[in-house]
C-alpha positions in Angstrom: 91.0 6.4 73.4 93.2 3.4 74.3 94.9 1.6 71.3 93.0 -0.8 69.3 94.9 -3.9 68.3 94.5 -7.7 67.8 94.7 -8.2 71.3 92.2 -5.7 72.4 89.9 -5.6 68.6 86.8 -2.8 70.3 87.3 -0.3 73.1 84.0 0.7 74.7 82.7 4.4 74.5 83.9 5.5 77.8 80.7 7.4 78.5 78.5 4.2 78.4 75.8 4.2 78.8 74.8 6.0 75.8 70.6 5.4 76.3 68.9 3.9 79.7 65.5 3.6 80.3 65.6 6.7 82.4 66.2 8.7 79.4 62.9 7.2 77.7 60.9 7.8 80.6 61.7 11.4 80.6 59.7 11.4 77.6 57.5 8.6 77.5 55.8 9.9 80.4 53.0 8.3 80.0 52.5 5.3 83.2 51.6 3.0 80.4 54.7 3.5 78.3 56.9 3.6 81.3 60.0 1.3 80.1 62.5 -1.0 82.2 65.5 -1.3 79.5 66.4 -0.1 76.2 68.6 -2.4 74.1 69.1 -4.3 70.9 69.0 -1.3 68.6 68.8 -1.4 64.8 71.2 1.5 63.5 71.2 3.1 60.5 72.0 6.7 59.3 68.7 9.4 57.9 69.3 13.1 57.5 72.7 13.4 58.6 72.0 12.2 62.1 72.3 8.2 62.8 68.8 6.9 64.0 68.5 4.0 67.0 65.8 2.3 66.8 65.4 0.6 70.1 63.9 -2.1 71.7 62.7 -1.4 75.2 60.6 -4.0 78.2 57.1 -2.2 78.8 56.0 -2.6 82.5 54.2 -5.4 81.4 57.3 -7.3 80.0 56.0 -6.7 76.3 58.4 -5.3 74.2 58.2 -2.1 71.9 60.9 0.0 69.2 61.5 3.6 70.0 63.9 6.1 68.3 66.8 7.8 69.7 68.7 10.7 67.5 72.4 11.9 67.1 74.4 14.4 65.2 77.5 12.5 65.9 75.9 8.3 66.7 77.9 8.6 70.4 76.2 11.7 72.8 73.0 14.2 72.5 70.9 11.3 71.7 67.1 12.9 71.2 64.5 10.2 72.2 61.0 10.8 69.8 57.8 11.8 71.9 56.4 8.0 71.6 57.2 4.7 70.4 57.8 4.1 66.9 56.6 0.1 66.2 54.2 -1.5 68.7 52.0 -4.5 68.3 50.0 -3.6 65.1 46.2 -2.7 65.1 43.7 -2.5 62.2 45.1 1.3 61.9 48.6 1.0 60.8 49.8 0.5 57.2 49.8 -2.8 55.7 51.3 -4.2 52.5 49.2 -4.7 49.7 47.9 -8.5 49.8 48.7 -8.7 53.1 46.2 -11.3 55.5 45.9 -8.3 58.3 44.0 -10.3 61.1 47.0 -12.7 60.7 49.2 -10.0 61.1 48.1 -8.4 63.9 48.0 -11.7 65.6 51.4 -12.4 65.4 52.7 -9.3 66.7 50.7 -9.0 70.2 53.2 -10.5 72.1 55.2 -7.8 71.5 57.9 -6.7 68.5 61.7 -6.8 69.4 65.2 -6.7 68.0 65.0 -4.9 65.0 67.9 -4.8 62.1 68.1 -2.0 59.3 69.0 -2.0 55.8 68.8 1.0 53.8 68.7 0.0 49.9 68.2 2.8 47.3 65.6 5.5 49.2 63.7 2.7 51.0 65.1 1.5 55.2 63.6 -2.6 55.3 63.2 -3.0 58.8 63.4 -7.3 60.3 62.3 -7.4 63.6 61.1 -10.3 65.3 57.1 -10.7 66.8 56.2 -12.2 69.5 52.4 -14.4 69.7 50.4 -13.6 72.4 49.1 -16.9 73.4 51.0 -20.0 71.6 54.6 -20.2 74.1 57.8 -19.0 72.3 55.6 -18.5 68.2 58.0 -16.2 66.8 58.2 -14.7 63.4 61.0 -12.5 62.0 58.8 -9.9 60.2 59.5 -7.0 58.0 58.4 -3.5 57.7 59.6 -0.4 55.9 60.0 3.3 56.0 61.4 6.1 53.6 61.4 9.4 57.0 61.2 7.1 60.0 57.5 8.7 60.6 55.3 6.0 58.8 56.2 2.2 58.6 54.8 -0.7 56.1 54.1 -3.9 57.5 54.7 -6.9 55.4 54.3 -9.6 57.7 56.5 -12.3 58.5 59.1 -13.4 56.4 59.2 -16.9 56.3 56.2 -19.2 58.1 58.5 -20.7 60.6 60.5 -19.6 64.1 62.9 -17.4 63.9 64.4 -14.6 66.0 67.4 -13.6 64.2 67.6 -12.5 60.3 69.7 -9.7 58.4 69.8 -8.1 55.0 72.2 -8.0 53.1 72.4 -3.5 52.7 72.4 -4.3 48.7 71.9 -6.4 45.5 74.7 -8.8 44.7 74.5 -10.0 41.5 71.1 -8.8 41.0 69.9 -10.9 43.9 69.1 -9.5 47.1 71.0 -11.9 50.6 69.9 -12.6 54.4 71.0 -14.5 56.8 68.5 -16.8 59.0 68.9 -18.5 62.2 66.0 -20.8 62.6 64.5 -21.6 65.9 64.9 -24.5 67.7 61.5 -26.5 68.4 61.9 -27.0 72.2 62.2 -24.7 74.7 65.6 -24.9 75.9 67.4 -21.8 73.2 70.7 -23.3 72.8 72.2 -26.3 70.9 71.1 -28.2 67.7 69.4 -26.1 65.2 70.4 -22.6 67.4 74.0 -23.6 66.1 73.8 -22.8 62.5 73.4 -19.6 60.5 72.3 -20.3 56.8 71.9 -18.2 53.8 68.9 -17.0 52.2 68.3 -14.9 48.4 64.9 -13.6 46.8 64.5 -11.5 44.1 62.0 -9.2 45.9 62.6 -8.3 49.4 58.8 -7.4 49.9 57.3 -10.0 48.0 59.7 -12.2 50.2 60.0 -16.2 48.5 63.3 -16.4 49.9 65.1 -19.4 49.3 66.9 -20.8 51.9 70.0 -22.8 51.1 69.9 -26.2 53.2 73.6 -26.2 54.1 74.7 -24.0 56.8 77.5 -21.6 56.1 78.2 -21.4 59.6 78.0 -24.5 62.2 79.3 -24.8 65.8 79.5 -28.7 66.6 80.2 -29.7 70.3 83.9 -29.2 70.7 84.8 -26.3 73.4 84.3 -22.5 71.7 83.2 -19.0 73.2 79.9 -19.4 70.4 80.0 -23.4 71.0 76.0 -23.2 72.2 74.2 -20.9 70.2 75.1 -18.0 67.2 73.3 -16.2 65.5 73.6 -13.4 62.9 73.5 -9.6 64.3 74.1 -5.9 63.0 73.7 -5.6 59.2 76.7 -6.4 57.1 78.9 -4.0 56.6 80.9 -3.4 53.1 84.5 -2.9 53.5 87.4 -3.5 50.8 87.9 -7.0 53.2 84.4 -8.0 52.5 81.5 -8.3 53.8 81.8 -7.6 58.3 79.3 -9.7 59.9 78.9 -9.0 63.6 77.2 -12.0 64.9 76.6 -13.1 68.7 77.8 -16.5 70.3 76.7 -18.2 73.6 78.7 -20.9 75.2 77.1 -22.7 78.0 78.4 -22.3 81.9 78.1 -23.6 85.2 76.4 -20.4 85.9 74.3 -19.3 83.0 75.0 -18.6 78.8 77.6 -15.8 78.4 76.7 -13.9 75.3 79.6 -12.6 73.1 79.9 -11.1 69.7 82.2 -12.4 67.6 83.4 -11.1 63.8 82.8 -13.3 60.1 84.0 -11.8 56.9 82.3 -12.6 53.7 82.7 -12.3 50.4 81.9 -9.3 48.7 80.5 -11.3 45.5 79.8 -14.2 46.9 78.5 -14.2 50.5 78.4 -17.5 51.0 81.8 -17.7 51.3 83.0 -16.9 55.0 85.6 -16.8 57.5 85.0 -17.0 61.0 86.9 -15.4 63.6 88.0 -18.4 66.2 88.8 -15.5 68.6 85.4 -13.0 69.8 86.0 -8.9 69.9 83.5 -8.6 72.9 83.0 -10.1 76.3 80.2 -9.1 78.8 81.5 -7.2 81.9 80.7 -5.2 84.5 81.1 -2.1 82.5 78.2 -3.0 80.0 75.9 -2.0 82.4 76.2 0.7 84.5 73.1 1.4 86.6 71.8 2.9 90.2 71.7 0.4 92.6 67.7 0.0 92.6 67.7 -0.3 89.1 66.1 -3.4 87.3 69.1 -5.6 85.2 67.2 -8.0 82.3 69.9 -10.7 81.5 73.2 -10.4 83.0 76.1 -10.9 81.4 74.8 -10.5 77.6 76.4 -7.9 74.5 74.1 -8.2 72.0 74.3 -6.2 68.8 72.3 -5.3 66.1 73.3 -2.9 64.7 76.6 -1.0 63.5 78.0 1.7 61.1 80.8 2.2 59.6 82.6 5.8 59.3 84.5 7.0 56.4 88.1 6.2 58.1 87.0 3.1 58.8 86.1 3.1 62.2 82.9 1.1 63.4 80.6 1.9 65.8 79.3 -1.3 67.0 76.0 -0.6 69.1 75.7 -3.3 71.4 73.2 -3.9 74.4 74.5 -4.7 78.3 72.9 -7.2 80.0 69.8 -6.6 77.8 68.9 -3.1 80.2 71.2 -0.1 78.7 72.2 0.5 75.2 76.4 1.0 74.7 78.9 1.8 71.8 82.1 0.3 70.8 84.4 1.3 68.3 87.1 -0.7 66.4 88.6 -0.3 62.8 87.6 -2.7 59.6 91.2 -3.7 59.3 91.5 -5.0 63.0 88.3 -7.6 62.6 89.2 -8.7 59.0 92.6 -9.4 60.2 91.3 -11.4 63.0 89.3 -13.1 60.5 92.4 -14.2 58.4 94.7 -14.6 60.8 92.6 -16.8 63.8 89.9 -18.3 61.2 87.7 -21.2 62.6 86.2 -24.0 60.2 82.6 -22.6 59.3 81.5 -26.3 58.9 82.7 -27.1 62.6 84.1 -24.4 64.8 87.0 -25.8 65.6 90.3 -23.2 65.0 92.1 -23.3 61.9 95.6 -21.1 63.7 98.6 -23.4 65.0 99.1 -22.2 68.9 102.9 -23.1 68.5 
């Protein structure tokens, strides 16, 4: 593998990519579970193999999580016999207390982009559902599993739009941490309200009652930036003896479209409100994010989306990232290289704007 430094922060996996639709139609054979793309994986590790658990288009456009299996989290991947989260139905597994009907209104549009956070024995799953009906009604909702067999539904977290919230992977100081990007409440996904990541903490994850601090810790204003239109919190934090590694995505608009990068914050380990913000991102779309046939459908070009990373015992992360939001790829970088970025090229959290001299 090339050398990983400041200037070049992830290589990609040169065997992208690591999952396509084509490998889940070779086991979904089913016409009606037939998929166009597979991206936007929550990641997590179960049994000594790491688990993807993958969002992936339907014919239909509606959106459903699968699993994908490895002994190593970069070949073999084994894709399970059906899909693991759809649209619920009076049949699946609801919380105690839970309004059901509500539930399982929310979530036939479809359920996409799920994070994972293993605390103690239990894996809290946030993934965001889609209305059927009512134009853009999404709520970030939570479910959980202990074998990645059965899940919990718990319903939406907060009663309000929202596509993109994380958990914090433990307590911290006997509290339990997210972080929230709200929606917007026009239709045009970038700017305003899409420019601010804030920070949420609840004593009970599955009772929810988050509370939401008003202040952003992170804002983009208008000045020129790679994440000057939109940001928004992605993979699960990951502990380090820098911090806390946030792996978040940017968009910055063009003459031709919204770019999507990911970029790298670093909070503190006790405090998590406290973060600095890499000016500089670690990943820009390209061709090689998405390498398909010729006749093969492409989603959104020029997008890396992430949600969802590890972090090995040397150090390394695997940052599991989707291309062009149709094939599922890996990076790999080293905690050292993004907290350094994040000391050395900081941003203002409360601006964007760099904090590094260029002379």
């Amino acid at each position: 593998m090339s050398k990983i430094d400041l200037c070049n922060p992830v290589m990609r996996y040169k065997y992208n990519p690591i999952l396509t639709s084509q490998d889940v139609n070779k086991v979904w054979t089913d016409p009606k579970l037939q998929v166009i793309t597979v991206h936007n994986a929550g990641i997590t590790t179960y049994n000594n193999e790491v688990i993807m658990l993958f969002r992936s288009h339907l014919r239909n456009g509606i959106s459903v999580l699968g699993i994908a299996r490895s002994k190593n989290g970069l070949e073999d991947w084994i894709v399970d016999e059906k899909p693991a989260i759809i649209a619920c139905n009076e049949n699946d597994d609801f919380a105690e207390g839970t309004d059901i009907d509500e539930l399982i209104e929310n979530e036939q549009g479809g359920v996409e982009d799920p994070r994972i956070s293993k605390i103690g024995d239990i894996y809290y799953i946030t993934y965001s559902a889609y209305h059927a009906s009512i134009a853009h009604r999404v709520r970030v909702s939570l479910a959980t599993t202990k074998d990645f067999k059965s899940f919990k539904r718990y319903g939406p977290l907060l009663k309000t739009d929202m596509r993109n919230v994380v958990l914090f992977p433990e307590k911290i100081n006997d509290k339990y941490y997210g972080l929230f990007r709200p929606n917007g409440s026009t239709q045009a996904h970038t700017n305003g309200i899409y420019k601010q990541i804030k920070i949420g903490i609840t004593d009970d994850i599955e009772k929810g009652n988050w509370n939401i601090n008003e202040k952003p810790i992170f804002l983009q204003n208008d000045g020129p930036s790679s994440f000057s239109d939109k940001i928004g919190p992605g993979a699960t934090p990951i502990k380090t003896k820098h911090g806390w590694i946030n792996i978040f995505h940017g968009v910055r608009g063009t003459m031709d479209g919204h770019p999507y990068v990911l970029g790298v914050a670093l909070h503190n380990l006790q405090s998590p409100e406290k973060i600095k913000v890499s000016n500089i991102p670690i990943l820009f779309p390209s061709k090689a994010d998405c390498k398909i046939a010729d006749d093969s459908y492409v989603h959104v070009p020029n997008v890396v989306f992430c949600c969802g990373a590890i972090r090995k015992d040397n150090g390394d992360i695997y940052i599991y990232y989707g291309g062009n939001d149709t094939v599922m790829n890996v990076a790999i970088t080293h905690e050292d290289i993004l907290a350094e970025l994040c000391e050395k090229y900081p941003q203002d959290p409360e601006s964007g704007r760099p904090l590094y001299p260029f002379n």
